[in-house]
Structures are given as C-alpha cells and as structure tokens.
C-alpha positions in Angstrom: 0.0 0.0 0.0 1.1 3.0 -1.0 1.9 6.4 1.3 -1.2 8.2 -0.2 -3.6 5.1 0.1 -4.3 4.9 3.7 -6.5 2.3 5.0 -8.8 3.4 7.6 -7.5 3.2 10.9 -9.2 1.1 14.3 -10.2 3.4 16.6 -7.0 4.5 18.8 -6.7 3.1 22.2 -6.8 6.4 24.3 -9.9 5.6 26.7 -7.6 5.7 29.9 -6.7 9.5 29.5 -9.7 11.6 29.4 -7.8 14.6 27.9 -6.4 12.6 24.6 -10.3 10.8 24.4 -12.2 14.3 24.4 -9.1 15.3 22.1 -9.4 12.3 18.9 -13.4 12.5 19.6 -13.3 16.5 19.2 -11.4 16.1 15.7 -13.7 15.8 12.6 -14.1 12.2 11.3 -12.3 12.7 8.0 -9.2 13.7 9.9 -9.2 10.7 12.3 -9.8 8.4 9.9 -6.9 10.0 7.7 -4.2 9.6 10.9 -2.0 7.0 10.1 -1.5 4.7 13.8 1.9 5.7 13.7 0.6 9.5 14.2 -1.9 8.7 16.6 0.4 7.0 18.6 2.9 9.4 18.8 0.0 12.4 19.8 -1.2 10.3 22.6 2.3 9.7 23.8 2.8 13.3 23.4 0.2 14.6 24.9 0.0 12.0 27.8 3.7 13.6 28.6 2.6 16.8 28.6 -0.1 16.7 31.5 1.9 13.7 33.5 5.0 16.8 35.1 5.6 15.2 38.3 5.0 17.3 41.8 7.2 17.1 44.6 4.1 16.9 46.4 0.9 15.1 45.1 -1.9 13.8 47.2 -4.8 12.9 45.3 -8.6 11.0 46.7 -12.0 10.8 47.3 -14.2 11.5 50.2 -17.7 10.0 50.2 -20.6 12.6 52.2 -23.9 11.0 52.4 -25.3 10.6 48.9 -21.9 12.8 46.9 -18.6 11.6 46.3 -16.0 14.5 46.3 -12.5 14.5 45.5 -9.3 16.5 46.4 -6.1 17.2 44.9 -2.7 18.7 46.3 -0.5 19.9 44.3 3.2 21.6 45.0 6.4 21.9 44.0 8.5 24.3 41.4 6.3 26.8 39.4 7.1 26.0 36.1 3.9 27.5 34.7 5.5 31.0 34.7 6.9 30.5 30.7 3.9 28.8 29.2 1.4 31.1 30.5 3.1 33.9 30.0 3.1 32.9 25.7 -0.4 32.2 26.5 -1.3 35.8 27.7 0.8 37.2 24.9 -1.5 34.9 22.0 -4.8 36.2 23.6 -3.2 40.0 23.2 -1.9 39.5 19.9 -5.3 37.8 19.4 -7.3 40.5 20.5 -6.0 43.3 19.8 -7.5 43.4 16.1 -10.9 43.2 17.4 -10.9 45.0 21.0 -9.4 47.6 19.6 -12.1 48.8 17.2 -14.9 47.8 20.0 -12.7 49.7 22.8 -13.0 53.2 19.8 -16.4 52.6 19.8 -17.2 52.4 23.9 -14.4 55.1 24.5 -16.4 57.3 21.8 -19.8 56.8 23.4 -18.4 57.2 26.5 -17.0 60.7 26.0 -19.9 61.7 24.3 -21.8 61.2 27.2 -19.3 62.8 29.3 -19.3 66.2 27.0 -22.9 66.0 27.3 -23.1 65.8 31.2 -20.5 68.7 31.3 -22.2 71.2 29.3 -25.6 70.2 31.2 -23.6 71.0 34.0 -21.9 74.3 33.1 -25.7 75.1 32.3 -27.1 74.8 35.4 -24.2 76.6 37.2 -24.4 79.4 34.8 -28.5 79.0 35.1 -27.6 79.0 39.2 -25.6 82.1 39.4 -28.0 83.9 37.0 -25.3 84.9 33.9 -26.7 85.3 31.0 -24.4 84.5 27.8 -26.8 85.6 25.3 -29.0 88.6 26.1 -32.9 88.0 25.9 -32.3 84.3 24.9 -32.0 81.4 26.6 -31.5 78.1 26.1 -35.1 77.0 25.5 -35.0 79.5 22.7 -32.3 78.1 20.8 -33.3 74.7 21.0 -36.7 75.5 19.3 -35.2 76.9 16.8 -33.1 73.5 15.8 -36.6 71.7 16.5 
C-alpha cells in the first residue's frame, strides 16, 4: 500500500486519559480516519507527557458525604507554569487586539460623548444658578426650538 492510500485506521486506544479521548473525539471524522497509527500513537504519547510533570508533592482522593462523592487534589512543587502562561497571555493579546481595539473606539467614543454631554448640562445649570446670562434675551429654550 502506497503512502497516499491509507486504510482506515481502528479506533486509537486512548480511553484511559480523558484529555487525549475528548481530544481524537473533538477532531472531525475525515481527519481521524486519515491519521496513520503511527501519528496517533505518537500524539497520545505526546500529549500523555505533557499533562503527567511530576509534583514534589501530590496527594490525590476521594471523600464519600452522604449521597456525593467529592475529590481533592494537592499539588506543590516548582512553578514551572510561569513561561507557558506567560506565551499564553501574549497569544490572547496578539489575538485581541484586532478586534478589542475597534470595540474599545467605539465604547471610549460613546463614553465621552456622554461625558461632554453631562458637562455642558452642568456648566448650564451653574451658569442657570448664578444667573449669567451669555446671550441677552435668549436662553437656552430659545435656541433649542429653533433647531426643533
């Protein structure tokens, strides 16, 4: 059989770690069926490596309360999570910065608007307050009817 003929492959043998199962199932079938066993071996082993870092401390079990079953994990040791998600932060900024930033114009424009608005309102009803009149024998009421 050639390279480009690939015979459909058994379904892989991940069941004992969840994270590879909900992985293979989450693929579309045309790109399961297209791994060669040779690939999907070497993802599972993969990514079974990459979730299996050992803790200096690790206490794992399961506590049963009346009718629940609840578990508890401890975890400690070295922080080696500072690197990976720091590149994870950075991918959601790159990521979002397209997008936000239009949105974030948008908001920051309404928002001033509405701040300009409540300003002037204001500066009217102190100069209203302290009886100064900007334009003799015309007030605001006035002007506004003539726009309406």
């Amino acid at each position: 059989m050639s390279n480009s003929e690939k015979s459909p492959v058994a379904e892989p043998s991940f069941e004992n770690d969840p994270f590879c199962k909900a992985l293979f199932e989450g693929l579309p079938p045309d790109i399961r069926s297209s791994l060669s066993r040779a690939q999907i071996d070497a993802l599972v082993t993969t990514l079974s490596h990459m979730n299996r870092r050992k803790s200096r401390i690790d206490i794992r079990g399961e506590v049963s309360l009346f009718f629940q079953r609840y578990y508890y994990v401890f975890l400690a040791g070295p922080d080696r999570r500072r690197k990976v998600m720091k590149t994870l932060v950075n991918r959601r900024l790159n990521t979002l910065h397209g997008g936000t930033g239009v949105v974030l114009g948008v908001v920051y424009f309404f928002v001033f608007s509405i701040l300009v608005v409540m300003v002037a309102f204001l500066l009217y009803k102190i100069k209203s307050f302290l009886d100064i009149n900007i334009f003799p024998d015309r007030h605001l009421s006035d002007i506004l009817s003539d726009f309406f």
